[in-house]
C-alpha positions in Angstrom: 73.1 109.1 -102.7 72.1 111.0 -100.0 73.3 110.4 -96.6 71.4 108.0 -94.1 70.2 109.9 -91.0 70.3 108.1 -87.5 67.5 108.0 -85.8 67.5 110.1 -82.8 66.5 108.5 -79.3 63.3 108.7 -78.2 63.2 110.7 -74.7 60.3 109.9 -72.9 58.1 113.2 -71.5 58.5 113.3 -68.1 55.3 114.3 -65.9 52.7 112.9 -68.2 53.8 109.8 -68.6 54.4 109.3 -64.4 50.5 110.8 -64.0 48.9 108.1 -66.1 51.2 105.5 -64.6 50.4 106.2 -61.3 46.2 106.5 -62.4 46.5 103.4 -64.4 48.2 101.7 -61.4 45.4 103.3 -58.7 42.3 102.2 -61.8 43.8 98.5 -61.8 43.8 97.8 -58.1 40.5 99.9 -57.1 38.8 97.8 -60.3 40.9 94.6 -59.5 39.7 94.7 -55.6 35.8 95.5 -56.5 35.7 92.4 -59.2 37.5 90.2 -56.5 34.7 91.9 -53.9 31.5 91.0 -56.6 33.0 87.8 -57.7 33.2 86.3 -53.8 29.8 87.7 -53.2 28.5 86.0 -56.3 29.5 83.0 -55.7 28.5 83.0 -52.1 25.5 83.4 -53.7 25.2 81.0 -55.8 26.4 78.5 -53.1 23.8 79.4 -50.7 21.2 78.7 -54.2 22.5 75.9 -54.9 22.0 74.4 -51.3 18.7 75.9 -50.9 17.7 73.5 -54.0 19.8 70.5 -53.6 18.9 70.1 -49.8 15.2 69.5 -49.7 15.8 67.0 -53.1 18.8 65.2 -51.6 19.4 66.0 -47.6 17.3 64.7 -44.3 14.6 67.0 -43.8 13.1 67.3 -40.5 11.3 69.7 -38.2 13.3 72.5 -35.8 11.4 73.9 -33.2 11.5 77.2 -32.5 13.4 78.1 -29.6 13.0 81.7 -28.6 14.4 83.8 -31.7 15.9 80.8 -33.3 15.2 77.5 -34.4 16.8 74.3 -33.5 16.9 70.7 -35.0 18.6 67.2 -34.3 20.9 66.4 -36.6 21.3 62.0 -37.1 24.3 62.1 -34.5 21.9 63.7 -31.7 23.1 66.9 -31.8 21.1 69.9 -31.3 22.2 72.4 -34.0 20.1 76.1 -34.7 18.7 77.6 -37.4 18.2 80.9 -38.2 14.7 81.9 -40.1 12.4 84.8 -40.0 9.6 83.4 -37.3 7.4 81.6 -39.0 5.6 79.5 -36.1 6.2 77.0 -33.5 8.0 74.7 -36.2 9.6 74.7 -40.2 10.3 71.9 -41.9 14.4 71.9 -42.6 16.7 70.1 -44.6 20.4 69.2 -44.1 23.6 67.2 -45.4 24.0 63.9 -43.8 27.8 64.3 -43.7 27.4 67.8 -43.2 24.8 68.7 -40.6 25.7 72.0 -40.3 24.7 72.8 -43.9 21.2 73.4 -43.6 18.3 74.9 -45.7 15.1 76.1 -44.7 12.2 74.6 -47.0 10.0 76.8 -49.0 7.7 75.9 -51.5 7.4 78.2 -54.0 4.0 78.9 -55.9 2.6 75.5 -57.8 1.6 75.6 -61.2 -1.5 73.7 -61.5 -1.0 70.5 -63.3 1.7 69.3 -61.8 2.2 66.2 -60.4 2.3 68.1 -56.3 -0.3 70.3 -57.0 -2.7 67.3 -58.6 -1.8 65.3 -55.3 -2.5 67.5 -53.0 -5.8 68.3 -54.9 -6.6 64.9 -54.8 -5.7 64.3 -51.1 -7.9 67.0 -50.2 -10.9 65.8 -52.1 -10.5 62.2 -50.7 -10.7 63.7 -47.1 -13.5 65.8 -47.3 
């Protein structure tokens, strides 16, 4: 039987393996700092969506006058809070949270498909007054 050879130890390469340390190391916090950077702007995103469709369903809407380069609005507690909009005339219609005023969404309506049950009312309130 022949005799059983040890294994010698594995000595690790100096200078190669320190360079893609150091890169992998640099790769994981320049990637890891631009996903954080995308994901908070994402879902700023999607919060300021989500509020620009839940408020006119679900919040007070009322009307802000425009006040120089702003717009302002009175909230249910009497206080006078702004808004910020591209001009769009004297007033825009606004919607907000009851329990917190100073989440606010300006209203848009969006293009309506005919047949639908705004667009059928609003062709039928203009026939009835003409």
């Amino acid at each position: 039987m022949g005799a059983c050879r040890r294994p010698r130890p594995h000595r690790p390469v100096r200078g190669r393996q320190d360079l893609g340390d150091a890169l992998s190391t640099i790769g994981v916090l320049l990637v890891g700092a631009v996903g954080a950077g995308v994901t908070a702007f994402g879902g700023a995103a999607l919060w300021l969506a989500f509020l620009h469709w839940y408020l006119p369903r679900y919040g007070i809407t009322v009307d802000a006058e425009r006040i120089s380069n702003t717009y302002a609005y009175t909230d249910t507690n009497g206080v006078t809070r702004p808004v910020y909009s591209k001009p769009k005339g004297p007033t825009v219609r606004v919607a907000y949270n009851s329990r917190k005023s100073n989440y606010v969404a300006v209203c848009e309506s969006g293009p309506v498909r005919p047949g639908t049950p705004s667009s059928h009312w609003a062709s039928s309130a203009s026939a009835s007054s003409g």
